[in-house]
ZADRENKOL-366360 format. One record per residue (C-alpha): residue number from 1; y, z negated, x; residue in three letters. Coordinates in steps of 0.2 Angstrom, whole numbers. Layout:
<pt i="NUM" py="Y" pz="Z" px="X" aa="ALA"/>
...
% end
This chain:
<pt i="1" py="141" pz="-129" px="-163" aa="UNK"/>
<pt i="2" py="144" pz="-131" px="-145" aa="UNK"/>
<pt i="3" py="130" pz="-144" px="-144" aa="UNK"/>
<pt i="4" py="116" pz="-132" px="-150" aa="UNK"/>
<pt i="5" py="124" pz="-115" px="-139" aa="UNK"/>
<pt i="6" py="123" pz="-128" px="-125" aa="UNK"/>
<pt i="7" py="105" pz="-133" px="-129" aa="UNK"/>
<pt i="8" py="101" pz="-115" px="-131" aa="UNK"/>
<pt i="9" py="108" pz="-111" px="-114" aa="UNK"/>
<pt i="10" py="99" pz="-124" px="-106" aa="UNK"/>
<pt i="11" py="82" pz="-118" px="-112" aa="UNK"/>
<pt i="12" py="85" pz="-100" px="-109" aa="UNK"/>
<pt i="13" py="89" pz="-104" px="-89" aa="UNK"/>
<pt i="14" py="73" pz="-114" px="-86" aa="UNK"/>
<pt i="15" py="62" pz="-102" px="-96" aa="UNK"/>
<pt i="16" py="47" pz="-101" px="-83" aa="UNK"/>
<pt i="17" py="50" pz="-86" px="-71" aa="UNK"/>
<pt i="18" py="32" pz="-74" px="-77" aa="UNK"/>
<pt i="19" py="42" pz="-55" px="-73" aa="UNK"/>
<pt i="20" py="45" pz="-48" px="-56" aa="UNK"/>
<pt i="21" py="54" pz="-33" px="-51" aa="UNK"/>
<pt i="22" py="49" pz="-21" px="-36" aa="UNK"/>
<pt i="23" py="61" pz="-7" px="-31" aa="UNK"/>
<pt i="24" py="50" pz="3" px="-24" aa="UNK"/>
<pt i="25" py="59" pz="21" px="-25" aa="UNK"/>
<pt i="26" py="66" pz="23" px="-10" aa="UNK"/>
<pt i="27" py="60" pz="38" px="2" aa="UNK"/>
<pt i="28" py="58" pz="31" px="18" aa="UNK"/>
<pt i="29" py="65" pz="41" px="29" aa="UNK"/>
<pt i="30" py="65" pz="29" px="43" aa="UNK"/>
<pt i="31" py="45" pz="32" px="43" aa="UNK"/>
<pt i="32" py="45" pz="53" px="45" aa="UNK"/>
<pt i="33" py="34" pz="61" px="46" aa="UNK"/>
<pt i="34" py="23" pz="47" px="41" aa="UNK"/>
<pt i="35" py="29" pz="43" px="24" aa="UNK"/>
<pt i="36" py="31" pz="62" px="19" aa="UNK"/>
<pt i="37" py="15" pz="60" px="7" aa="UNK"/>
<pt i="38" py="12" pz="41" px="9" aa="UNK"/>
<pt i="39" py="26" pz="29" px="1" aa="UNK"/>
<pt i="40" py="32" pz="18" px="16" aa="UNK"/>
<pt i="41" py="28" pz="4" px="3" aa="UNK"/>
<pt i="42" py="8" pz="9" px="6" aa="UNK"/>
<pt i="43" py="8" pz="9" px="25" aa="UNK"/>
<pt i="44" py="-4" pz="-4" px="33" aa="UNK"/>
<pt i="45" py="0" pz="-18" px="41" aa="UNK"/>
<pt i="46" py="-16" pz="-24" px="46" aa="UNK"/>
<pt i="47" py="-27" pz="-17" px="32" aa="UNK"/>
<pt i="48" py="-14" pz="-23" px="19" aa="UNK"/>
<pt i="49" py="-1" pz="-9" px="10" aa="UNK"/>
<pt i="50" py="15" pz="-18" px="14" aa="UNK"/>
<pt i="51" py="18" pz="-20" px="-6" aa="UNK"/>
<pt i="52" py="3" pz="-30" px="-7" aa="UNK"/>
<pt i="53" py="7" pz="-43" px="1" aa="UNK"/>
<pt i="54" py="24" pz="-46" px="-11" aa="UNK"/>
<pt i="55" py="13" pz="-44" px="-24" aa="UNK"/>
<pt i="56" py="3" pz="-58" px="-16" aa="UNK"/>
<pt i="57" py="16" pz="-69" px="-14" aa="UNK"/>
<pt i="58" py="22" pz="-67" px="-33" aa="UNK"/>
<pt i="59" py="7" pz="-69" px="-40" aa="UNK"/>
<pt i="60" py="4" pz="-88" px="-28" aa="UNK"/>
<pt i="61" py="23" pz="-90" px="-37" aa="UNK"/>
<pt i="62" py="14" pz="-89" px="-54" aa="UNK"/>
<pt i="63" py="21" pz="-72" px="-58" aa="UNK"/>
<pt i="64" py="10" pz="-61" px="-71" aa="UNK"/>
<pt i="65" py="21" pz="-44" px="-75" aa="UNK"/>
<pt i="66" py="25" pz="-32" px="-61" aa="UNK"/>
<pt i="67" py="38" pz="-20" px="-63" aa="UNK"/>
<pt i="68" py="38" pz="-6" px="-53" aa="UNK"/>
<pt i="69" py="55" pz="2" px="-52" aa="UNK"/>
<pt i="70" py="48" pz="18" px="-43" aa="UNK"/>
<pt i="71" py="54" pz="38" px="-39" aa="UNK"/>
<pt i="72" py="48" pz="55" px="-38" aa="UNK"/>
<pt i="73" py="30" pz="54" px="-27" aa="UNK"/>
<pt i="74" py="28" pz="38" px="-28" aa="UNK"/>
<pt i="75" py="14" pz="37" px="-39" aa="UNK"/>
<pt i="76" py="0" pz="34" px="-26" aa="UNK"/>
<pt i="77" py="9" pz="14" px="-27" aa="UNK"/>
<pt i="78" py="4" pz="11" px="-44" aa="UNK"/>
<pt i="79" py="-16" pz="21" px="-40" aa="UNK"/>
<pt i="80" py="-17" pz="8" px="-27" aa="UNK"/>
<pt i="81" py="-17" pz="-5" px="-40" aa="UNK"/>
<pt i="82" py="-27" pz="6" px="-50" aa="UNK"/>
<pt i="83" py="-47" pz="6" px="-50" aa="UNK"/>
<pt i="84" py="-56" pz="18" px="-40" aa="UNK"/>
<pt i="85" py="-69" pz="23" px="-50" aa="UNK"/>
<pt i="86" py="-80" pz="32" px="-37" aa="UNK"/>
<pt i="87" py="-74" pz="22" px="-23" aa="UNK"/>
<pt i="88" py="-81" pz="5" px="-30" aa="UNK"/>
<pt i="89" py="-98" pz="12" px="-37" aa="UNK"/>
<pt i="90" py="-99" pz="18" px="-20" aa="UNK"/>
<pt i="91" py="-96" pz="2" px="-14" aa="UNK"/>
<pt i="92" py="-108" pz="-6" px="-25" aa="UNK"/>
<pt i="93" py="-124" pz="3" px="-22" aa="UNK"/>
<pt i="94" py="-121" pz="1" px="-5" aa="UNK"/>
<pt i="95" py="-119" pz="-20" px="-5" aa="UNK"/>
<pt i="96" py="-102" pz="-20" px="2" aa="UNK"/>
<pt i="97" py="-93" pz="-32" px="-1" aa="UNK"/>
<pt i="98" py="-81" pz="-30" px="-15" aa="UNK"/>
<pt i="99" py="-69" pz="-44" px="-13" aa="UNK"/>
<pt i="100" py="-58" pz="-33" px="-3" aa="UNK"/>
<pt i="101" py="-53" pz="-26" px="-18" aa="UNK"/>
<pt i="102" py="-51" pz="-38" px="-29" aa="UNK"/>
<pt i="103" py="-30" pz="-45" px="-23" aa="UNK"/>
<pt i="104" py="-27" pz="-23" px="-32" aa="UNK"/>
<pt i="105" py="-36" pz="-25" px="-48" aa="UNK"/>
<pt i="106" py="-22" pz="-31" px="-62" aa="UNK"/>
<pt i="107" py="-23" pz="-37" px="-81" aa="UNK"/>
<pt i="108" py="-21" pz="-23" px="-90" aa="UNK"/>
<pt i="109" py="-3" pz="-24" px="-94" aa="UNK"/>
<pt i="110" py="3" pz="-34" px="-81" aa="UNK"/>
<pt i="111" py="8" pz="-17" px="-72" aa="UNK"/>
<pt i="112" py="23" pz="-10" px="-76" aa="UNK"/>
<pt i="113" py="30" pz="4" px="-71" aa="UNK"/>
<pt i="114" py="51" pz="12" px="-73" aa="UNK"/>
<pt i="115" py="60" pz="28" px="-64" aa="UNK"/>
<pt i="116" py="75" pz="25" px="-56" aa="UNK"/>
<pt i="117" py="78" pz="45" px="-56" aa="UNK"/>
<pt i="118" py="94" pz="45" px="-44" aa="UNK"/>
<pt i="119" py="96" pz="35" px="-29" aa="UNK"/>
<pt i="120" py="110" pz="24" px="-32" aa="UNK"/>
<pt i="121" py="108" pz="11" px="-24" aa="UNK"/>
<pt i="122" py="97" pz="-9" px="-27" aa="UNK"/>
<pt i="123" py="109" pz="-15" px="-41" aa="UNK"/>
<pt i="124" py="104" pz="3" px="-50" aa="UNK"/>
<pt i="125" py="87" pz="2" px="-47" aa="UNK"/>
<pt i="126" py="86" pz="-17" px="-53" aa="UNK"/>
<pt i="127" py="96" pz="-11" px="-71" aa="UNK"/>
<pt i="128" py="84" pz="2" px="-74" aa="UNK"/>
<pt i="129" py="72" pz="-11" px="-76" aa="UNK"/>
<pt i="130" py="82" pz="-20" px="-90" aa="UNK"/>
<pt i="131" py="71" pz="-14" px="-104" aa="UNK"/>
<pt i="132" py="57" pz="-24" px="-98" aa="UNK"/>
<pt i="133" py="65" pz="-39" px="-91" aa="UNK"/>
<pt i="134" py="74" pz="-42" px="-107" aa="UNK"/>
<pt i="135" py="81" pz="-60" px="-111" aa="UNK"/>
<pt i="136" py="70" pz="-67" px="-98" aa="UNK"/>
<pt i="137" py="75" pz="-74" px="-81" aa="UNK"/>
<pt i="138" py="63" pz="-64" px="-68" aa="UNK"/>
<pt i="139" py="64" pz="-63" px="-50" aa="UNK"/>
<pt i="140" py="66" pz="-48" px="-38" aa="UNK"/>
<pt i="141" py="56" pz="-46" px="-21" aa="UNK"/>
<pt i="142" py="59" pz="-32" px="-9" aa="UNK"/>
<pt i="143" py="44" pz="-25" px="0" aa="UNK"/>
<pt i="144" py="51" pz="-21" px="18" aa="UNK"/>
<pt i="145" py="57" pz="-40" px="18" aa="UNK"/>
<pt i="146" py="38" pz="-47" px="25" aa="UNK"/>
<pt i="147" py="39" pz="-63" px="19" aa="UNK"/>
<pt i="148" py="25" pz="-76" px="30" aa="UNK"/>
<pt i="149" py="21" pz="-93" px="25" aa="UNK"/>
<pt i="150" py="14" pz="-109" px="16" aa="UNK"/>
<pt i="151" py="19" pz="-110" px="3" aa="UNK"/>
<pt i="152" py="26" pz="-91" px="1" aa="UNK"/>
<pt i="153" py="45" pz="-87" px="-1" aa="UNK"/>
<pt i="154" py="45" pz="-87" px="-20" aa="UNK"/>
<pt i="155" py="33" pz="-101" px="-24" aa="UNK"/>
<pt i="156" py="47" pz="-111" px="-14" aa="UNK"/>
<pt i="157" py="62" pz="-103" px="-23" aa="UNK"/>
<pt i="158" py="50" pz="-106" px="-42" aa="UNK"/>
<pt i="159" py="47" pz="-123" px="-35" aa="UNK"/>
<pt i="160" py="66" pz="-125" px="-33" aa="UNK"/>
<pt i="161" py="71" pz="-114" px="-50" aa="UNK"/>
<pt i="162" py="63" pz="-127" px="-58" aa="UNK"/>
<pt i="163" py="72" pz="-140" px="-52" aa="UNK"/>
<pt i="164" py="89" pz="-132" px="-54" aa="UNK"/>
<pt i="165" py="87" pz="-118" px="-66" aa="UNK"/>
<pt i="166" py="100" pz="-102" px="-65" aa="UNK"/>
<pt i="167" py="102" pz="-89" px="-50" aa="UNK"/>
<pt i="168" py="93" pz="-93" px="-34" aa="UNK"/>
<pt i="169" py="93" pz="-83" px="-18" aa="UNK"/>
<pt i="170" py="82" pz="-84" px="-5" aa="UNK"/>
<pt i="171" py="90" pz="-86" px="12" aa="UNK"/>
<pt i="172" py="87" pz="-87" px="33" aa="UNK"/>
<pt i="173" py="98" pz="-96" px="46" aa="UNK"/>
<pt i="174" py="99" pz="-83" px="60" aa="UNK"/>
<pt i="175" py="111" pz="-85" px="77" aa="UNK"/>
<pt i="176" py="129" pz="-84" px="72" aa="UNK"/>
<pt i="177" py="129" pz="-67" px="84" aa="UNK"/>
<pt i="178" py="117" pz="-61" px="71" aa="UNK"/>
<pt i="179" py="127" pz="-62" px="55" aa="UNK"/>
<pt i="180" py="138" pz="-47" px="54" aa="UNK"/>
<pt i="181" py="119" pz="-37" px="49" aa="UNK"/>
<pt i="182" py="116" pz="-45" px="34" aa="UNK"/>
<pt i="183" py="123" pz="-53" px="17" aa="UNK"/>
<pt i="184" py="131" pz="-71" px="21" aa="UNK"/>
<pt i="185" py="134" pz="-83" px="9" aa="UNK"/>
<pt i="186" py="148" pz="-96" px="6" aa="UNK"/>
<pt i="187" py="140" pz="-113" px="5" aa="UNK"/>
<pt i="188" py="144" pz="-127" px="-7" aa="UNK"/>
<pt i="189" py="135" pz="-143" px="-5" aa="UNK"/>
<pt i="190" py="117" pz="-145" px="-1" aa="UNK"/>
<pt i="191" py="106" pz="-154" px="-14" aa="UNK"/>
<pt i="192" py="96" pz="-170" px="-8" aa="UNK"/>
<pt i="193" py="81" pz="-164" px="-16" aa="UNK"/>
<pt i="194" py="67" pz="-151" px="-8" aa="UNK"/>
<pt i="195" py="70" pz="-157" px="8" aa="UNK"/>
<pt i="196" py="88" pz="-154" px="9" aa="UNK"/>
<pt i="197" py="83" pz="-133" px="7" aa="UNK"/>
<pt i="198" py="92" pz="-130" px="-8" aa="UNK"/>
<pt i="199" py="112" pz="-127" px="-5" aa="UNK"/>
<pt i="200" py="125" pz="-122" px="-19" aa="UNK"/>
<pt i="201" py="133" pz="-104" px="-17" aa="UNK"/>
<pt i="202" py="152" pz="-100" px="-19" aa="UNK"/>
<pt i="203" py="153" pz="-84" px="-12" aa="UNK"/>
<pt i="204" py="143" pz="-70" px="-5" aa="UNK"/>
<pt i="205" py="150" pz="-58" px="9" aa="UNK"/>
<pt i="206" py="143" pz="-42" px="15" aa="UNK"/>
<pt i="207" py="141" pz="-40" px="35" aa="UNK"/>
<pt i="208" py="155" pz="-48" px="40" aa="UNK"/>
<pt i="209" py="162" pz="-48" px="56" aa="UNK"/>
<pt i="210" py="157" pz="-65" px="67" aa="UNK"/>
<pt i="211" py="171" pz="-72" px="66" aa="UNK"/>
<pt i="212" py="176" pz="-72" px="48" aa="UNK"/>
<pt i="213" py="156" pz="-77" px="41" aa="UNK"/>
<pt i="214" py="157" pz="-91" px="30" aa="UNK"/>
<pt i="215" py="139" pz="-98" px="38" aa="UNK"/>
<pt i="216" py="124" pz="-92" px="45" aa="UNK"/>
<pt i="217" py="112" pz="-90" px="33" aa="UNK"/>
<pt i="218" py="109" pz="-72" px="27" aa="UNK"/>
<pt i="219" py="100" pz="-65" px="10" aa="UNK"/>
<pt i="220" py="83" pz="-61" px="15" aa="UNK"/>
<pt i="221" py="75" pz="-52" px="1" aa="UNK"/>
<pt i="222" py="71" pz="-64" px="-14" aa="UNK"/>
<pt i="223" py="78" pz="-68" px="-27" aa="UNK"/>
<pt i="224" py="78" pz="-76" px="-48" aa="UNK"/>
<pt i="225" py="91" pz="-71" px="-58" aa="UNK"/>
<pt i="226" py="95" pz="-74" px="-74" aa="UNK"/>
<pt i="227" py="95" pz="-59" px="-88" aa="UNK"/>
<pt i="228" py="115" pz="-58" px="-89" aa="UNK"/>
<pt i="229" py="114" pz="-49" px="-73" aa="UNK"/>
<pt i="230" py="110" pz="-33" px="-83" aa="UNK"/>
<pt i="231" py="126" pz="-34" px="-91" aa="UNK"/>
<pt i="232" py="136" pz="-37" px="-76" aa="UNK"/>
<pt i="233" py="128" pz="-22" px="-67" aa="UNK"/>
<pt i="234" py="128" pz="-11" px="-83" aa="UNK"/>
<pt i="235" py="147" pz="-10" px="-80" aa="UNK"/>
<pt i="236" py="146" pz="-10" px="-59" aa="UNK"/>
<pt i="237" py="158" pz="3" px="-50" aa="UNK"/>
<pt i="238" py="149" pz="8" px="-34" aa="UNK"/>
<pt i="239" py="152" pz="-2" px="-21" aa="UNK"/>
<pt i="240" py="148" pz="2" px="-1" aa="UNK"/>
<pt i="241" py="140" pz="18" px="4" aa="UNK"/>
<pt i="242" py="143" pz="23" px="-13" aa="UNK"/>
<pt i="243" py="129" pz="12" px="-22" aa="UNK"/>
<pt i="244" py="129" pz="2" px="-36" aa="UNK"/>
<pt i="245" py="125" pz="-16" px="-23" aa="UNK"/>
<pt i="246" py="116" pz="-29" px="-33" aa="UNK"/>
<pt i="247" py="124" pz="-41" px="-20" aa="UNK"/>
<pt i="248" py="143" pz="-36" px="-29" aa="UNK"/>
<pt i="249" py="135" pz="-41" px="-47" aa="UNK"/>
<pt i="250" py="130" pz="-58" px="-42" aa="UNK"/>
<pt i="251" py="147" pz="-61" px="-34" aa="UNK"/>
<pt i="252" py="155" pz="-59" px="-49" aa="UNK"/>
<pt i="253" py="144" pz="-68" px="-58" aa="UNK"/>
<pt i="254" py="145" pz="-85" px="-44" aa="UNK"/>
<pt i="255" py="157" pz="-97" px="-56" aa="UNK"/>
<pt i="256" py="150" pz="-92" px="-71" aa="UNK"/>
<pt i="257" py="132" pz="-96" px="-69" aa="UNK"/>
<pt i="258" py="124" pz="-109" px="-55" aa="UNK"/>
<pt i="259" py="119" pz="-102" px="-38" aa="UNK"/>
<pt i="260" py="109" pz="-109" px="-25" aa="UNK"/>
<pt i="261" py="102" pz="-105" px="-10" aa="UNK"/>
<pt i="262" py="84" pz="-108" px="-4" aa="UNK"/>
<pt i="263" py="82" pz="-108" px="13" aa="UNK"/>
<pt i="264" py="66" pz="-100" px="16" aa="UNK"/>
<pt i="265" py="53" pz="-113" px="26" aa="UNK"/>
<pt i="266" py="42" pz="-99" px="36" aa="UNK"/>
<pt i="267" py="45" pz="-83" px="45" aa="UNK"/>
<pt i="268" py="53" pz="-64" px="39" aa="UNK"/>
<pt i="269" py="51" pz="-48" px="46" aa="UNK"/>
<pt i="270" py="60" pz="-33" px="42" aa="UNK"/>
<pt i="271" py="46" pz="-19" px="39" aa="UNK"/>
<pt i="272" py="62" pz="-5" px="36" aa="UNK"/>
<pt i="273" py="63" pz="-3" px="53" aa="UNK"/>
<pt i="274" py="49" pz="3" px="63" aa="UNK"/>
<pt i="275" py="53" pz="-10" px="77" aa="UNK"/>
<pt i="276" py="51" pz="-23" px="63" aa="UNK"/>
<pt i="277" py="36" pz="-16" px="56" aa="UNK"/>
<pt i="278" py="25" pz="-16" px="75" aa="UNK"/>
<pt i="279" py="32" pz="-36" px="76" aa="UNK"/>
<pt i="280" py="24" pz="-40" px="58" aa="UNK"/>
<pt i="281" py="9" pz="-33" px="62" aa="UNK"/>
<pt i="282" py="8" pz="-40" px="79" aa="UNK"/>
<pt i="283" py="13" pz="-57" px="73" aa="UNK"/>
<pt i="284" py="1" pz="-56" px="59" aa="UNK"/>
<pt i="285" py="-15" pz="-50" px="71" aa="UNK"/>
<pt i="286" py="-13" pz="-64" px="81" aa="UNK"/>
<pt i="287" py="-12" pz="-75" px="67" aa="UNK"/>
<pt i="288" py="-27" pz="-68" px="62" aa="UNK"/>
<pt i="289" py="-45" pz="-78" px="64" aa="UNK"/>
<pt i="290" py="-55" pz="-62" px="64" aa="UNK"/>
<pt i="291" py="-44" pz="-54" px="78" aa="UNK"/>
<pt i="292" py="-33" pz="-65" px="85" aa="UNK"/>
<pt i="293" py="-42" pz="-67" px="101" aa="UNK"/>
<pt i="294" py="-43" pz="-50" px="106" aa="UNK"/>
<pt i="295" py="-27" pz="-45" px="100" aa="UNK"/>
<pt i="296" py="-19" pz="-56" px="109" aa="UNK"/>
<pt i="297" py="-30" pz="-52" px="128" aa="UNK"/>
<pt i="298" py="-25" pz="-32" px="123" aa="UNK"/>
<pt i="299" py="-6" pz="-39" px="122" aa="UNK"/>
<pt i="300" py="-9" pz="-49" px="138" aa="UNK"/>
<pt i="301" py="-15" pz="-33" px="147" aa="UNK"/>
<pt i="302" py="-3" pz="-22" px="143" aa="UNK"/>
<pt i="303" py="11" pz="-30" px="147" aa="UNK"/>
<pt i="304" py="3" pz="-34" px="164" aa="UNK"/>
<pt i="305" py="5" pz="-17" px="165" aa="UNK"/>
% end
């Protein structure tokens, strides 16, 4: 009896990771006036809406179901995704090119979309989506964490899920000056596989002070967790600024179920604040074949200023 629960376990933690979730509710209030009308989630950076390019990076991961977890006037997410009618015929008849679309057109679906109706916090917004997610392991990306590099942040965490199956977090080593702004976790032993990225998790420990963090290396945004996460945040008290903290749930859940740590191979940019948001862009344009150059002599000219 044991033998086939433990079989059965085993097969439900490397189920292939196909759901992602996208809490996209939130009202953006850093942004104002701009986001009054436009969710922050939509604002350019270049001429991408900042949730595109987590979609991007879940669909290079191998991900087919998007769940939106969205609020009240946040519909124009889910129209961006949607066809535009007009727009393309438009397009057509006048031979532009229509490749630019294509990275917004979905299976139909492969779109989901849940309220979260009060503002309760991540680990709130993540329940609301159980419905969808179900008994299957999914994986969570948080648009105002910008994400940059080859391969992407998830296709390195799915690369390593299926390896090691369970919980993974994705995380950053930052200067130990640094790590009293973020989520730090408690490291076990790092695996001798993936390069040496992948480290066991004991604990996890919100912003704490400099002296006291456990190590350098911050949760950044990404993560694959395993559906009993549902039921530990089903029954979550509030936790800090009275919010139901998805990082709390997974604390509790370290010892019962295997966490790693995947340290991220490429660059992150927080797009939540508006500092963050001009260094993604700027990194990006000069990344950029089509406007790299020029970018970069407008950058050169104004600081000579």
């Amino acid at each position: 009896m044991a033998r086939a629960f433990l079989s059965r376990q085993s097969m439900n933690t490397h189920k292939p990771i196909k759901k992602a979730v996208f809490p996209v509710a939130g009202l953006g209030t850093r942004f104002l006036p701009a986001t009054k009308a436009i969710p922050k989630e939509l604002l350019p950076v270049i001429d991408r809406p900042l949730i595109q390019y987590a979609v991007d990076e879940a669909r290079e991961a191998g991900i087919e179901q998007m769940i939106f977890v969205t609020g009240r006037g946040k519909t124009a997410i889910v129209e961006n995704f949607d066809i535009a009618f007009e727009l393309e015929s438009t397009m057509a008849e006048r031979g532009k090119d229509m490749s630019v679309l294509e990275p917004t057109r979905f299976t139909p679906g492969n779109l989901i979309t849940v309220r979260q109706q009060v503002p309760l916090g991540l680990g709130h917004a993540i329940w609301c989506a159980r419905a969808i997610v179900g008994d299957d392991p999914f994986a969570i990306l948080l648009p105002d964490e910008l994400m940059v590099g080859k391969p992407g942040c998830m296709k390195q965490m799915v690369d390593a899920y299926n390896e090691v199956g369970g919980n993974l977090i994705s995380v950053l080593e930052v200067p130990q000056d640094k790590v009293s702004s973020y989520g730090v976790i408690a490291p076990g032993a790092t695996l001798d596989m993936l390069d040496g990225t992948l480290t066991e998790v004991k604990g996890l420990v919100e912003k704490p002070p400099v002296d006291q963090a456990p190590s350098n290396k911050i949760i950044s945004g990404r993560y694959i967790l395993q559906p009993a996460v549902m039921r530990t945040l089903e029954g979550q008290e509030k936790g800090a600024g009275g919010e139901i903290q998805l990082t709390d749930a997974m604390a509790r859940m370290i010892g019962e179920q295997p966490f790693h740590a995947v340290t991220f191979g490429g660059k992150r940019y927080d797009c939540g604040s508006k500092t963050g948001f001009v260094e993604a862009t700027l990194a990006i344009a000069l990344e950029r074949e089509d406007m790299g150059t020029e970018v970069r002599a407008i950058a050169e000219r104004l600081l000579a200023k």
